[in-house]
Chimera marker file (.cmm) of the C-alpha trace (Angstrom):
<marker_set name="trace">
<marker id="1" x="-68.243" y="-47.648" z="-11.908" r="1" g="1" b="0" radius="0.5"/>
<marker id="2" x="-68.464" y="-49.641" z="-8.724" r="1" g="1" b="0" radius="0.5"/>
<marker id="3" x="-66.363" y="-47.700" z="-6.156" r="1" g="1" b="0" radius="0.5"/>
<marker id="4" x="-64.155" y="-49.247" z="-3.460" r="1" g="1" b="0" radius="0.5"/>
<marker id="5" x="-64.890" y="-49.076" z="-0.477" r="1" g="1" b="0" radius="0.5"/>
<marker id="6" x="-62.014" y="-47.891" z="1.576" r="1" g="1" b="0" radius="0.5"/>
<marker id="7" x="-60.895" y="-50.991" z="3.563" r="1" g="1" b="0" radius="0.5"/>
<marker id="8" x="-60.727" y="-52.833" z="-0.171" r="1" g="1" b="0" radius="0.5"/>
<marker id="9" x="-58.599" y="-49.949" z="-1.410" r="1" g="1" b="0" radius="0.5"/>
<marker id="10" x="-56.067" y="-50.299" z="1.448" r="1" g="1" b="0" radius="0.5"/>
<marker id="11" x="-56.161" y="-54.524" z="0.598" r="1" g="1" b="0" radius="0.5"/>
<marker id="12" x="-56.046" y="-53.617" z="-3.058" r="1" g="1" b="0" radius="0.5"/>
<marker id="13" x="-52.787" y="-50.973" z="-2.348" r="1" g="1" b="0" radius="0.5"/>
<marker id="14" x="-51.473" y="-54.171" z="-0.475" r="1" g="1" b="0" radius="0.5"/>
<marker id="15" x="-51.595" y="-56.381" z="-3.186" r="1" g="1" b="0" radius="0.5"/>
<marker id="16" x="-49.758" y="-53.871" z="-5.237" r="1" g="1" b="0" radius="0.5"/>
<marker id="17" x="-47.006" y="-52.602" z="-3.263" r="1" g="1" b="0" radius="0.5"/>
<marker id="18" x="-46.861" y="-56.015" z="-1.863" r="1" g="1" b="0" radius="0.5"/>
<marker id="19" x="-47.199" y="-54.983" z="1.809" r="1" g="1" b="0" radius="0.5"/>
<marker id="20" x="-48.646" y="-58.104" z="4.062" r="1" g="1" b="0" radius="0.5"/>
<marker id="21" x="-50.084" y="-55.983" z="6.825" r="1" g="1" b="0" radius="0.5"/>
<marker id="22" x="-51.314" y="-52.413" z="7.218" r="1" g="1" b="0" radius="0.5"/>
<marker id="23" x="-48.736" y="-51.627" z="9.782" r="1" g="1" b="0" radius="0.5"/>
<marker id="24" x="-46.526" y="-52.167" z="6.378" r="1" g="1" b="0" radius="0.5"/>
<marker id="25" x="-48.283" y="-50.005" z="4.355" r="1" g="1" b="0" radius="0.5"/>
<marker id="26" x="-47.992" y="-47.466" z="6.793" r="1" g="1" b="0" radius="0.5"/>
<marker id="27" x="-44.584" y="-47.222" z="6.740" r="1" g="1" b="0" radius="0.5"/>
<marker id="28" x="-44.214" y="-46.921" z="3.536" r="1" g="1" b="0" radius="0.5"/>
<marker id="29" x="-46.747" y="-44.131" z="3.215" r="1" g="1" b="0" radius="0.5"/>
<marker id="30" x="-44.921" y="-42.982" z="6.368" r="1" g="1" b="0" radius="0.5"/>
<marker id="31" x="-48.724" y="-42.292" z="8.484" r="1" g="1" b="0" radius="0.5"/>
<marker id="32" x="-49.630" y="-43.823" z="11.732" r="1" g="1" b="0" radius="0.5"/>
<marker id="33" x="-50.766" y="-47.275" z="11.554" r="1" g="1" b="0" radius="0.5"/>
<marker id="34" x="-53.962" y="-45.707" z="13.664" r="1" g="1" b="0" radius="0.5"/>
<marker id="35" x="-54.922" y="-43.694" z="10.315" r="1" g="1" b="0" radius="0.5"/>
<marker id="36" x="-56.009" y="-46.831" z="8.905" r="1" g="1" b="0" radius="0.5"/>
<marker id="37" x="-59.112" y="-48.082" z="11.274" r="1" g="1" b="0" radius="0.5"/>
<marker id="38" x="-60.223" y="-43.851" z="10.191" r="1" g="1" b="0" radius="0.5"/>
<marker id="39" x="-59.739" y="-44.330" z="6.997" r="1" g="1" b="0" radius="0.5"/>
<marker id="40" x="-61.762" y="-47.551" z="7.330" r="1" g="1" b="0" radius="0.5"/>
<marker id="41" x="-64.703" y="-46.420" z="8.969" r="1" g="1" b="0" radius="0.5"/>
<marker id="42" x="-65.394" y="-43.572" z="6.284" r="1" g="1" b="0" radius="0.5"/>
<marker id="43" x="-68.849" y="-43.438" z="5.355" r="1" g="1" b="0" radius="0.5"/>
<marker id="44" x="-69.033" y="-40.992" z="2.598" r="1" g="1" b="0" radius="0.5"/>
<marker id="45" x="-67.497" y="-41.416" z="-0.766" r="1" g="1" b="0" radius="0.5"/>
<marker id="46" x="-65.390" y="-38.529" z="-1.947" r="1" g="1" b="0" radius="0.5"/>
<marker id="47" x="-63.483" y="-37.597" z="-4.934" r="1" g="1" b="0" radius="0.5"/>
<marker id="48" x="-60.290" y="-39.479" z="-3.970" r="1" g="1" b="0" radius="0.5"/>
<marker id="49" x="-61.990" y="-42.831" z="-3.680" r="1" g="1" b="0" radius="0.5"/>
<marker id="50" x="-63.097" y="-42.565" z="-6.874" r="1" g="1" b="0" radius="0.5"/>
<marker id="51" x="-59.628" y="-41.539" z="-8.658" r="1" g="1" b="0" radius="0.5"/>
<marker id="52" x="-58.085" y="-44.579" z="-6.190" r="1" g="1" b="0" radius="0.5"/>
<marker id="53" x="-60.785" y="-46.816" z="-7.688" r="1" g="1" b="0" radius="0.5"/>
<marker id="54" x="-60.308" y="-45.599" z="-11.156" r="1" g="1" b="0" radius="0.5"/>
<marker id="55" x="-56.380" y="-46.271" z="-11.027" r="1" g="1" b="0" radius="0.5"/>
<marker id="56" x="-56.414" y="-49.641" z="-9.308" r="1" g="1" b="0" radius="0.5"/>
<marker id="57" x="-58.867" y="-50.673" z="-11.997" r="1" g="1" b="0" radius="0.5"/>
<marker id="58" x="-55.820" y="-50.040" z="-14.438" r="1" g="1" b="0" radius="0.5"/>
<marker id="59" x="-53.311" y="-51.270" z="-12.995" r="1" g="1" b="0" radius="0.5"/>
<marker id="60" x="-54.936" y="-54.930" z="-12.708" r="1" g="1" b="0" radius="0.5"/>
<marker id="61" x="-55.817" y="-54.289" z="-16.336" r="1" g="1" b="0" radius="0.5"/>
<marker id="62" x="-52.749" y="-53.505" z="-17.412" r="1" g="1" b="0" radius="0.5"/>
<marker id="63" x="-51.166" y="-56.175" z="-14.760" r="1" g="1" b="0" radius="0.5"/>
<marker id="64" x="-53.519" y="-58.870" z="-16.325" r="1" g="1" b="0" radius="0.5"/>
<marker id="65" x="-52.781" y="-57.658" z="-20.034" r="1" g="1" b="0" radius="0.5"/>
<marker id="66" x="-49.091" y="-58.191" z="-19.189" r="1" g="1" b="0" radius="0.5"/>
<marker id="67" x="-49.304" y="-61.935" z="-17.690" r="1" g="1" b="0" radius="0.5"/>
<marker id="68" x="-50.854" y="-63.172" z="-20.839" r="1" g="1" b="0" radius="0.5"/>
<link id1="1" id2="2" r="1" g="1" b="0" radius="0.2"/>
<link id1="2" id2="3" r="1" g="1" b="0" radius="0.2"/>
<link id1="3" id2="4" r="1" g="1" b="0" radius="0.2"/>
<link id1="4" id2="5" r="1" g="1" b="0" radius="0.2"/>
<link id1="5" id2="6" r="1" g="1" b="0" radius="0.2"/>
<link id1="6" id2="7" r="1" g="1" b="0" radius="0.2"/>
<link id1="7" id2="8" r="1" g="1" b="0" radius="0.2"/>
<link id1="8" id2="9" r="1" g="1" b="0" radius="0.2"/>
<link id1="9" id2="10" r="1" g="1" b="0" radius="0.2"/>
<link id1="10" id2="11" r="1" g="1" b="0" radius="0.2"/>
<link id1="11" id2="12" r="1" g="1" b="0" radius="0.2"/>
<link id1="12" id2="13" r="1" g="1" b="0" radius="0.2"/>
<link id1="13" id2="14" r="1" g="1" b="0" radius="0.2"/>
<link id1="14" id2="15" r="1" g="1" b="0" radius="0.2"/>
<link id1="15" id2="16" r="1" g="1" b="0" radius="0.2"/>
<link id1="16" id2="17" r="1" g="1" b="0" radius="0.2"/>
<link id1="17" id2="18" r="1" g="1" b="0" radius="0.2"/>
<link id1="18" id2="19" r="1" g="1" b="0" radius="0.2"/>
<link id1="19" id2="20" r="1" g="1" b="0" radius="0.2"/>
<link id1="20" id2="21" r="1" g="1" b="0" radius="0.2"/>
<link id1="21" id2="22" r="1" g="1" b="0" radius="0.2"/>
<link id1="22" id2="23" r="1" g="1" b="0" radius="0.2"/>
<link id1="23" id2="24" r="1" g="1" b="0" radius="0.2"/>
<link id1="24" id2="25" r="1" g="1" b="0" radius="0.2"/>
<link id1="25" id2="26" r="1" g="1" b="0" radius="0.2"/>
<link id1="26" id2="27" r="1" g="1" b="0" radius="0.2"/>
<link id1="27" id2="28" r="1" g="1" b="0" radius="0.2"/>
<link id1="28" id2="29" r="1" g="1" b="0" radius="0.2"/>
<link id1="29" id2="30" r="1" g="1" b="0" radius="0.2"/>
<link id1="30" id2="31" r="1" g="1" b="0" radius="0.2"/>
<link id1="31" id2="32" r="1" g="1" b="0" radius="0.2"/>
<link id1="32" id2="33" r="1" g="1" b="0" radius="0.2"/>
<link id1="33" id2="34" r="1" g="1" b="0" radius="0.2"/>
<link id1="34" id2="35" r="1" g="1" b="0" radius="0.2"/>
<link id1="35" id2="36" r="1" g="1" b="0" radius="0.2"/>
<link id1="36" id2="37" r="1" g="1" b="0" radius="0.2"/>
<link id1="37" id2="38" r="1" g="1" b="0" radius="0.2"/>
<link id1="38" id2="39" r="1" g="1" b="0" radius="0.2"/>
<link id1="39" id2="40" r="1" g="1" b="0" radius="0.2"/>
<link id1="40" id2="41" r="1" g="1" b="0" radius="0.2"/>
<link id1="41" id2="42" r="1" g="1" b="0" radius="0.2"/>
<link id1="42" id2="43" r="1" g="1" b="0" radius="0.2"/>
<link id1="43" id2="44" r="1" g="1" b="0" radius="0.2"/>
<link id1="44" id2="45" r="1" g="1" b="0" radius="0.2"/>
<link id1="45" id2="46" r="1" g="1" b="0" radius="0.2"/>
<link id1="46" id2="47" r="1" g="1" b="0" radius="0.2"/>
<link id1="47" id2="48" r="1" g="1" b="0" radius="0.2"/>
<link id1="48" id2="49" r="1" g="1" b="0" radius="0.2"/>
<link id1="49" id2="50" r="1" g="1" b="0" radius="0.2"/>
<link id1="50" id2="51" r="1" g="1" b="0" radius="0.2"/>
<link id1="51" id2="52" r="1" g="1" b="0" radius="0.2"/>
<link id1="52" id2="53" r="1" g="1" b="0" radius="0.2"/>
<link id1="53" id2="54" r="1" g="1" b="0" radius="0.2"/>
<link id1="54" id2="55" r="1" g="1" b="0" radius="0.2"/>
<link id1="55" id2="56" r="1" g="1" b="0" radius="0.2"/>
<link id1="56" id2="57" r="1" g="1" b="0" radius="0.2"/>
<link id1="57" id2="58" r="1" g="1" b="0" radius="0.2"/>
<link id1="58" id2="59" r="1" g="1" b="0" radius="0.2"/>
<link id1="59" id2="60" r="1" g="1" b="0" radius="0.2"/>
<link id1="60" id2="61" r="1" g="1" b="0" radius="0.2"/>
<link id1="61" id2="62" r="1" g="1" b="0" radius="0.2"/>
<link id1="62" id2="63" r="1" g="1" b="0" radius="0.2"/>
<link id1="63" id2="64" r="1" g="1" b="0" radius="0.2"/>
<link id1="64" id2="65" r="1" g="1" b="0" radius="0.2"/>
<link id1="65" id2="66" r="1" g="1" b="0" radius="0.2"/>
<link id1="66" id2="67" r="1" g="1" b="0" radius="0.2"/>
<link id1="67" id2="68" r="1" g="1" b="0" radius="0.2"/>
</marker_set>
């Protein structure tokens, strides 16, 4: 499995929740817009990335499977 890094989870999450800008994903997730660059800059992959990865994998399957 190829894992995100973190900035393309936070673009990915985007695309989902159809947020244009991280200062509107942060509102919904109700954290600082300043958590972002952070999260960004993370150099190590944990355990959450992975699950994250895992789940937005899914949902464009089952996004795709749906459009055709």
């Amino acid at each position: 499995m190829n894992v995100l890094s973190p900035e393309e989870i936070i673009e990915q999450v985007k695309i989902v929740t159809g947020d244009r800008f991280d200062s509107d994903l942060a509102k919904r997730l109700n954290i600082d817009k300043q958590s972002f660059p952070q999260y960004k800059n993370k150099k190590t992959v944990d355990l959450q990335q992975k699950i994250i990865t895992l789940l937005l994998a899914e949902v464009r399957h089952t996004n795709k499977t749906h459009n055709e």
